[in-house]
Structure formats: C-alpha cells, structure tokens
C-alpha positions as CSV (number, residue, x, y, z in Angstrom):
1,X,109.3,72.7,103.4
2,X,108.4,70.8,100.1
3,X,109.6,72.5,96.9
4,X,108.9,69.7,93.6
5,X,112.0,70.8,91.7
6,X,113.7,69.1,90.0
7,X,111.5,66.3,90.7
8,X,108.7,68.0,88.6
9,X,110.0,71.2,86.6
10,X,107.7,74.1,85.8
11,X,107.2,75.9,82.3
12,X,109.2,79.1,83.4
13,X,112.0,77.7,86.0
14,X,115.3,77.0,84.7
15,X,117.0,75.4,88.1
16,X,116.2,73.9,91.2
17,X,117.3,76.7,93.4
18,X,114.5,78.0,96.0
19,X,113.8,82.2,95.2
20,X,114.7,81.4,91.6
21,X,113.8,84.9,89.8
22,X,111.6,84.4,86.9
23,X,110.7,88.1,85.9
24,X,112.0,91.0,86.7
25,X,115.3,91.2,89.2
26,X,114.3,94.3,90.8
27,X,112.1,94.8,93.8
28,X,111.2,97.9,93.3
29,X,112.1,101.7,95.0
30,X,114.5,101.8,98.1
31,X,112.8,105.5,98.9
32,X,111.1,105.5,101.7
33,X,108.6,107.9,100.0
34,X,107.4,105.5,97.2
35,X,104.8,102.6,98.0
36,X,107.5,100.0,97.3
37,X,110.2,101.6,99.7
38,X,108.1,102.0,102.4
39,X,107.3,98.5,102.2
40,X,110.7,97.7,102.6
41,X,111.0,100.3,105.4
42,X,108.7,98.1,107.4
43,X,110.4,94.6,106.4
44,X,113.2,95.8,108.3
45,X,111.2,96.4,111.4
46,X,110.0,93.1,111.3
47,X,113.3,91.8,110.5
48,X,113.6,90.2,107.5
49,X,116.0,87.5,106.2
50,X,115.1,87.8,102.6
51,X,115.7,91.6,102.2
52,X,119.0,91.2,104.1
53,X,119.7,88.4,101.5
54,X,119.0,90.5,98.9
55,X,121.0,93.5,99.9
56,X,123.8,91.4,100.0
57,X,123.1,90.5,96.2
58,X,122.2,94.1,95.3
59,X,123.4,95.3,91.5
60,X,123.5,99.1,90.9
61,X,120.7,100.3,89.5
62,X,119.6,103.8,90.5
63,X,117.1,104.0,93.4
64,X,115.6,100.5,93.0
65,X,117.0,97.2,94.7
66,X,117.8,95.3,91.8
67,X,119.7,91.7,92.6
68,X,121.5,89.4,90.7
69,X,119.4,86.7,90.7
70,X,121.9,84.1,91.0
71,X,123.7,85.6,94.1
72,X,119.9,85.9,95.3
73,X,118.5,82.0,94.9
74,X,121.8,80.8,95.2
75,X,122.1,82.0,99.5
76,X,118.8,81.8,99.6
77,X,119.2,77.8,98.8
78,X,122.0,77.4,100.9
79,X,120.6,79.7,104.0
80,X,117.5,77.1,103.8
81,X,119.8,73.7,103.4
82,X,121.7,74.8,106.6
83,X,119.1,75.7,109.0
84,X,118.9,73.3,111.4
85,X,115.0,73.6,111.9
86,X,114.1,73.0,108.4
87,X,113.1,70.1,106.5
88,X,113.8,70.9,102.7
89,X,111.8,67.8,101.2
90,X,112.4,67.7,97.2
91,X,109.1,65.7,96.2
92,X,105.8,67.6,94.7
93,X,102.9,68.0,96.9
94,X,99.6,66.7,94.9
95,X,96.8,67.5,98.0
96,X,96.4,70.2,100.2
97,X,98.4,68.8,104.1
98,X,96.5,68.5,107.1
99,X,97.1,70.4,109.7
100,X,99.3,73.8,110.2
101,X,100.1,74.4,106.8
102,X,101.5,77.3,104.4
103,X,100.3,77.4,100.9
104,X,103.2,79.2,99.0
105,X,103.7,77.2,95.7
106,X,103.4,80.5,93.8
107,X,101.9,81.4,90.3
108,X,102.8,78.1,88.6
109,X,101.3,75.8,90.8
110,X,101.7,72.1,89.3
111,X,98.3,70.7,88.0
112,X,97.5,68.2,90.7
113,X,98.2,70.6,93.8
114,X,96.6,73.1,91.9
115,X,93.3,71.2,91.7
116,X,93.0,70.5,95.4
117,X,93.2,73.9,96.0
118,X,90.6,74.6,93.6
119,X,88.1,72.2,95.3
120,X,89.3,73.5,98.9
121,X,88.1,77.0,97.5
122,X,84.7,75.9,96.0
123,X,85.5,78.9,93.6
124,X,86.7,79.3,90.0
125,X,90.2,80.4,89.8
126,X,91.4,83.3,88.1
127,X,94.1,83.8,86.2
128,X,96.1,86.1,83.6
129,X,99.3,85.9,81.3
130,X,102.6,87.0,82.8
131,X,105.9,87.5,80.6
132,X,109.2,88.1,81.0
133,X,111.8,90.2,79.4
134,X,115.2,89.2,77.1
135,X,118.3,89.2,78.7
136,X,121.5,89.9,76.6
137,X,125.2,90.1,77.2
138,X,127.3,93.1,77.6
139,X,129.9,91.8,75.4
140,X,127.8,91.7,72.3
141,X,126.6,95.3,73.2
142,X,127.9,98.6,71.3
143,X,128.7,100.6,74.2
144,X,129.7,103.4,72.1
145,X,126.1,103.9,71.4
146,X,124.8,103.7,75.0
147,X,124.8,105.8,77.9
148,X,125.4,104.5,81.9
149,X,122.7,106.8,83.6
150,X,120.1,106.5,85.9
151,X,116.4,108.7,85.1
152,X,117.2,112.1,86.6
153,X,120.7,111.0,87.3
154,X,119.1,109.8,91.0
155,X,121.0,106.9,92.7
156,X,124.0,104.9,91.5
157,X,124.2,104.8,87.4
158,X,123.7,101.1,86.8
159,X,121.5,101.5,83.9
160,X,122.5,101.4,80.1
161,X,120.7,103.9,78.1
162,X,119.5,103.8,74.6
163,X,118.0,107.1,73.1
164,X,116.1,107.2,70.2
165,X,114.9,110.1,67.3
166,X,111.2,110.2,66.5
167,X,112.7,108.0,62.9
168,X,114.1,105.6,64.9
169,X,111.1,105.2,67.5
170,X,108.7,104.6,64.4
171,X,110.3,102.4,62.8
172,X,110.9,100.4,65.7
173,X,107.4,100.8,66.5
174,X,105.9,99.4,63.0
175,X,108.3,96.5,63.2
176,X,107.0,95.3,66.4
177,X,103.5,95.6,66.0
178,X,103.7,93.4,63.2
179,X,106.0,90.8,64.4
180,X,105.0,87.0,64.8
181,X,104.1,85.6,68.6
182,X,104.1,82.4,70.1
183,X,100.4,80.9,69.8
184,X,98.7,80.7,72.6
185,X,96.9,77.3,72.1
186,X,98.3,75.8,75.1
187,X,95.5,78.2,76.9
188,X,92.0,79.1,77.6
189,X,92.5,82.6,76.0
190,X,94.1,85.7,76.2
191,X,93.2,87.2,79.6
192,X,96.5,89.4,80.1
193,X,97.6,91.1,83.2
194,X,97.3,94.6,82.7
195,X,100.4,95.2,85.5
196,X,102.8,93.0,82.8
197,X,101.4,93.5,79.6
198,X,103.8,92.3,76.7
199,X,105.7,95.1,74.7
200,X,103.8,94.5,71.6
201,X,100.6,94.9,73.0
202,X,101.3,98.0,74.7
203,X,102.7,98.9,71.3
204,X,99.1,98.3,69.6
205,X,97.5,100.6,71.5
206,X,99.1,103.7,70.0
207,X,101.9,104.9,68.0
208,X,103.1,106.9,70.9
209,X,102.2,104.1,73.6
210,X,105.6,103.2,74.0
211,X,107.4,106.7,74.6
212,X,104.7,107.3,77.3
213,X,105.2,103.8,78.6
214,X,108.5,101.8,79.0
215,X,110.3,104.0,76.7
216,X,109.4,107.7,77.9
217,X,112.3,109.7,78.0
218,X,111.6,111.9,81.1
219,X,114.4,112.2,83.1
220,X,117.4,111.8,80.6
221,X,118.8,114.3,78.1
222,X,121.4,114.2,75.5
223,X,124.9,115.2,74.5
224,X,123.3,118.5,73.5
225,X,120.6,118.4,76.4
226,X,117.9,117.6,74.6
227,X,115.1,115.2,75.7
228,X,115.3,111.7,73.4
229,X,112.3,111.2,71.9
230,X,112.7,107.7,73.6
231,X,114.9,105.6,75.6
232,X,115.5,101.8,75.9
233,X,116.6,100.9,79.2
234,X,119.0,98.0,80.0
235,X,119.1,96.7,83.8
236,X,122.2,94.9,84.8
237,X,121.3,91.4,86.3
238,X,124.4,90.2,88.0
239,X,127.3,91.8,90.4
240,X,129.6,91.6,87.7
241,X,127.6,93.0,85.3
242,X,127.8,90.9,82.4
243,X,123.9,90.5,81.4
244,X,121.9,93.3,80.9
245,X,117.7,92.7,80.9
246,X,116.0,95.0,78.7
247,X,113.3,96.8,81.2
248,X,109.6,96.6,80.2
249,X,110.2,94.7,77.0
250,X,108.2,91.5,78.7
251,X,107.2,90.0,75.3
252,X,105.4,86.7,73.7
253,X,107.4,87.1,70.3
254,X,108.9,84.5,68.6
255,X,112.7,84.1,69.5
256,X,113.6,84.7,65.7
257,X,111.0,88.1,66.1
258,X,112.8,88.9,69.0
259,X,116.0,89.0,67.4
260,X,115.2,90.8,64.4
261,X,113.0,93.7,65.8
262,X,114.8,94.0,69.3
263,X,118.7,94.5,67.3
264,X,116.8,97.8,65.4
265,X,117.5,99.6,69.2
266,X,120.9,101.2,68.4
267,X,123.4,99.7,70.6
268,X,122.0,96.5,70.2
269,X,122.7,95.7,66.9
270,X,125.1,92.9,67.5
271,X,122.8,91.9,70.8
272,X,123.5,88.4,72.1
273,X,120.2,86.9,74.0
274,X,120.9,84.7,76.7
275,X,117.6,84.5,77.9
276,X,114.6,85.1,75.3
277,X,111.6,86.5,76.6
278,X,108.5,84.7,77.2
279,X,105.0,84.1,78.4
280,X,103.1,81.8,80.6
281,X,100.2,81.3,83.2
282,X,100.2,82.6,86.5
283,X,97.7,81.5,89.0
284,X,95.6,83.3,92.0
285,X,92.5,82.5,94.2
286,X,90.0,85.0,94.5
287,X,91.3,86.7,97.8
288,X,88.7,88.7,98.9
289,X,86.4,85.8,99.2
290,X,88.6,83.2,100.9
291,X,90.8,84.8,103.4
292,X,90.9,87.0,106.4
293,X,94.0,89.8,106.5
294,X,95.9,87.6,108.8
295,X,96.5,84.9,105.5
296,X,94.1,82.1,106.7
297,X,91.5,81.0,104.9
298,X,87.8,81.5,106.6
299,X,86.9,78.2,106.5
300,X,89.8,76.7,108.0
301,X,91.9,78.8,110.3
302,X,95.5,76.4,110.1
303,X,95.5,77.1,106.6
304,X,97.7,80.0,105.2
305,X,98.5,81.6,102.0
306,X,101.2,83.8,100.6
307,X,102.5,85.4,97.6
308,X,100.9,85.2,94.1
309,X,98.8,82.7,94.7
310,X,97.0,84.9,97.4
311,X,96.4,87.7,95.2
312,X,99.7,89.6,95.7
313,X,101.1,91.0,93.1
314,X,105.4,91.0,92.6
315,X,108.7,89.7,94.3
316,X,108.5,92.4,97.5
317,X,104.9,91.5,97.9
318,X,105.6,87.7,97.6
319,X,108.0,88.4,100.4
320,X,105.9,90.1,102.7
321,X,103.1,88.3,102.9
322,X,105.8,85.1,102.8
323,X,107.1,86.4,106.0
324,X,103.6,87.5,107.8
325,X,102.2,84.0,106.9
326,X,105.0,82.4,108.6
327,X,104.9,85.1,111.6
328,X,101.1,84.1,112.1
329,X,101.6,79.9,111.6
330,X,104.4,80.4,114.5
331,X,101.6,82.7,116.5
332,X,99.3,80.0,116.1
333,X,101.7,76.7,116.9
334,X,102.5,78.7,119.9
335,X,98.9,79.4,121.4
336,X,98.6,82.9,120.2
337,X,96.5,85.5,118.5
338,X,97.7,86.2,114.9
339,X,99.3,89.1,114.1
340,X,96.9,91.7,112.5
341,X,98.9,94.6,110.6
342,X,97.4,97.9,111.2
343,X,95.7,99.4,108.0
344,X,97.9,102.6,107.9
345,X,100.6,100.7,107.5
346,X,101.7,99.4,103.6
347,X,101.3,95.7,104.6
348,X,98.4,96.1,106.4
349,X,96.8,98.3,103.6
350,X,97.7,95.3,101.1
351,X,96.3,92.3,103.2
352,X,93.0,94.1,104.1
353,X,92.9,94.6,100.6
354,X,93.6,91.1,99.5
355,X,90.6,90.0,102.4
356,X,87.7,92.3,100.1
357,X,88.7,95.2,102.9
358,X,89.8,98.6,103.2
359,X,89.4,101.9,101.1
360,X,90.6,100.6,98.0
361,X,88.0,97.4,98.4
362,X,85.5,98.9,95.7
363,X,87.5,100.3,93.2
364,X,87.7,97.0,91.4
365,X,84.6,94.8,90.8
366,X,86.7,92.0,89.7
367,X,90.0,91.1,91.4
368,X,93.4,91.2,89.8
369,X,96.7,91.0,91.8
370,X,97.6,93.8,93.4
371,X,100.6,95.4,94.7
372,X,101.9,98.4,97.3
373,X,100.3,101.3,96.2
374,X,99.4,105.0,98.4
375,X,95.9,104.6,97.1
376,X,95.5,101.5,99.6
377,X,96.3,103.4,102.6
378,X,92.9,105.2,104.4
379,X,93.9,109.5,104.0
380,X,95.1,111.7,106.0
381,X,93.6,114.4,107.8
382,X,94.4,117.0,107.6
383,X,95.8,115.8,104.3
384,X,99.4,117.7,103.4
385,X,99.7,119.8,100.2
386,X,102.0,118.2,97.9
387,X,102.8,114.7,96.4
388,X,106.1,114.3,97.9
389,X,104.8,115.9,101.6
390,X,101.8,113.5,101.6
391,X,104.2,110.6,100.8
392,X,106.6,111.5,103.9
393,X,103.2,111.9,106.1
394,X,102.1,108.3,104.9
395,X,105.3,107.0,105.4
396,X,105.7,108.2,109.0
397,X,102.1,106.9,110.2
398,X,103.2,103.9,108.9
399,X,106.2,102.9,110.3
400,X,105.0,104.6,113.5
401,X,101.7,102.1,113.4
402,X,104.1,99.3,113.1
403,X,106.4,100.1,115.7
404,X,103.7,100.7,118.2
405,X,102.4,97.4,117.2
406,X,105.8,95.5,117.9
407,X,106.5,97.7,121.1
408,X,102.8,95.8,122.4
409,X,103.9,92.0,121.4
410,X,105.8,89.6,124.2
C-alpha cells in the first residue's frame, strides 16, 4: 500500500494518518430502512473491518454513525502498520503500476498520478468543488442557549440545537449572502457539486432556501412546543465531546466572514473555530465509460478502482467499493471469477450504476458522483403501499440477494 503523506501533503489533509476525515464525520443512517443503513446492513455480511473500526469510534448522534475522526484514522493507521501482510510504503506514486493494482488515491489525487490516469482513460476528467464545514469548541459555546436533541427526538441526543425566530433567520440570512469568499483563481471555474453545495450558495437561491435545507426545523419544537422557524445543528466530532461541527454549513467564506456571520447563531456568540471551513477540488473519471460493475477498467482487467475517484460519492461509499475492489483483486490473484453484486442489492445497485447500468443509468445525461439511494434499486412488484413498507421490502430483497450470493461462494 503506497499512501504519499507526509512525503507530499495535499490541499485539504492535515496529518499523515490513513482514513483521515476531511468532510463530514458521519456515515450516514444506521436504519436499515434508509439507503445508507441498508448499505451498512450488507457491509456486515461481507464483514467489514472498517465499519467495525468505526463502531468502535462511534460519537452519539441520533440515528446516524457519526465517528470521532481521530479515534477513526488513528486505529485505522495502526490496524494497517500491524498487519503482517501489508506493505505500508510512505513515497507518492507518479504512474499508474503494472500489474494487479488498486487505484484508491481518492478525490485529491496529486498532479503527477493524476495525469497518468488521465492518459490511461483517453477521456477528460470531471470534476466539481467540495467544502467542508467549521468545527468549534464546546467550551466557547453558550449552552444556555442550545438544546441536546436529536430531530424527532429518534436515537441517542448527541446533537446541539440552535433555534431560531423568523428575525433572527433573516438577518442571518442577509449577512451571509453578502459575505466575502475565498477566490477561486486557483481553478478552472466554478463547477460545484450539487450533493455539497456551500451554505452561501444555497443561501442565494432563496430567502427561505435555508429553513427548507440545512436549517429546516421539522422534527424539533420548543419550550412552548412550537416549531423554530429554523434550527442550526451542531454534531459532536469526538468521544469526548469537545468539538462540535456545524452540520450543512460547508462553506468557501473567508475565515474573518466566517467568524462574523457564523457568531449571529445564538449560542454561538462567543464560538471558538478550531477548524474553519473550506473548499477545494475533488476528482472523478467518468465511470460509466471506463469500468465494468466489478471495479476494473474495460480495457485492462488487473486494474481496479474505488471510492471518489470511481464516481462514488461519500465516506460509506468510499468504503464499499474500497472493500469490493479488494474482494475482487484477491478473486483474481487467486484464479477466480470476480465477484458480481446482484442489482437488488444497494451495492450492486451503486456499481451497475457507476458502470453506465441499471434503472437509474438514464436519469442523468452527464455524470456526477453518486451515492446509495432507493431510486437505484430495479422496483418491486407488486410494489408495497407506503414509503416506509416499500423501504423494509427493498431492504429484505437485499440482504436476502446477498446472502444467497455468499451461501453460493467456496
């Protein structure tokens, strides 16, 4: 395994831990019945290391597996140092290897590896802006003005809660929409990811954007059981619960900005940033026209690729096609057919969409990452009445698929 930090750094990583989280700390729903949780569902079928890794670094944060990052790339580092049948080799890789070989070097591929890819491919890449949200300490926070809840009170109550009056929203709202960014000079132009959009540019496209986006209130209620008319939500991002990331508010304001129109939230008055938030480029062949659903390239069959470089979108997804990569490069050091995920299943769904497959394959005539959703998965039929029925009947095909599938393998 090569990793090039701290050799060569990167514009967003901070340490030379392996699994270093750059964005958000949470991998999504633990429900079974939600895209993310089924996912999950099925990465313990197959066993994984990382989700066990990351249970054991779980904060509280309602129904969501949130970690604290730390915990997470800190036994993450160690787990790979210690095994005896890997190679961790701290130099960059400038060339695409020869021979069985995993491409994994994620959205922020350095500039030389990232060219022989590009001429592997014979196509343009794409590409969009990611961000990533403030993180502030509990210690500079006004607790008295902040409520530990969880949206519809489901789950453990890790969250810190800040409601706001229609006054308050507005004029939080007019401050941020004209606040100063970072340029963006040091790119082509401004080709954002419509999955991470900064906070201020959600903000521009309404007054009420916000309150039907990261701040909407549904699910909390006052003192007097009223509905806020929005609420700022602050995810712990360590076991001990002494930083606090402010969900949703990805942003490319200056630090200064940041400071100024993020304190207006009540509670936060007095906030101390630890982390500011921040932009940069994140990187990503164009999947349907390079790979097959088993994570090798068409043209060259010893070649795999994984997480968001492939085309798939988040930390769970990073994680799963991580581990079906590796699956499939062991299948095929061994002699034997790669693994090919059955379609009703939420990984199989995903990778036949990242291969230009599937029923979701024509929604979108140009590719952008994508990530576990129902709408992947071929229907039902008879389909069940209800949201939350359908969602158990999709969820039992799939981990019935899968387990059928493993019951069949040596």
């Amino acid at each position: 395994m090569y990793e090039m930090r701290p050799t060569k750094n990167t514009p967003a990583h901070t340490t030379d831990r392996l699994a270093e989280l750059i964005c958000s700390n949470s991998l999504g729903s633990l429900r079974p019945t939600r895209a993310q949780g089924l996912l999950k569902e099925e990465l313990r079928l197959l066993d994984c290391e990382l989700l066990k890794i990351a249970q054991e670094c779980s904060v509280p944060a309602g129904t969501a597996l949130t970690v604290d990052r730390e915990c997470f790339a800190s036994k993450v580092t160690q787990r790979i140092e210690e095994h005896p049948l890997i190679d961790l080799i701290r130099e960059e890789v400038t060339e695409i290897p020869r021979g069985l070989t995993i491409l994994a070097s994620g959205p922020l591929t350095s500039e030389a590896l990232t060219r022989s890819i590009k001429e592997f491919c014979g196509e343009d890449f794409l590409y969009f802006y990611d961000a990533v949200a403030p993180i502030v300490s509990r210690d500079s926070l006004d607790l008295s003005k902040l409520v530990q809840a969880s949206r519809y009170d489901a789950g453990e109550a890790g969250f810190l809660n800040s409601f706001m009056d229609k006054e308050e929203y507005l004029r939080f709202h007019a401050a941020l929409i004209s606040a100063k960014q970072h340029p963006l000079h040091d790119f082509e132009d401004s080709s954002f990811f419509e999955g991470c959009l900064p906070i201020e540019e959600i903000a521009r496209r309404g007054e009420r954007s916000l309150a039907f986006g990261p701040l909407r209130p549904t699910g909390f209620r006052d003192a007097e059981w009223r509905r806020p008319y929005a609420v700022v939500q602050l995810r712990p991002e360590d076991k001990a619960t002494t930083m606090y990331n402010l969900v949703g508010f990805q942003t490319n304001l200056r630090n200064s900005e940041q400071e100024r129109v993020f304190r207006m939230i009540p509670g936060l008055e007095s906030a101390g940033f630890l982390r500011y938030g921040r932009m940069h480029r994140n990187t990503y062949i164009e999947a349907p026209r390079l790979i097959q659903p088993t994570l090798q390239f068409r043209k060259r069959a010893d070649l795999f690729i994984c997480g968001q470089l492939s085309g798939a979108e988040g930390y769970l997804s990073a994680i799963t096609t991580g581990l079906l990569a590796g699956l499939n490069a062991s299948r095929l050091s061994e002699g034997k057919p790669p693994l090919l995920l059955p379609p009703q299943t939420m990984l199989g769904a995903l990778l036949a969409r990242l291969a230009g497959q599937g029923s979701y394959a024509s929604l979108m005539d140009r590719f952008t990452p994508t990530k576990p959703i129902f709408a992947l998965l071929p229907s039902l039929d008879p389909l069940p009445k209800g949201k939350e029925a359908r969602r158990k009947a999709y969820a039992e095909r799939s981990l019935s698929a899968l387990k059928k599938l493993l019951d069949s393998l040596d």
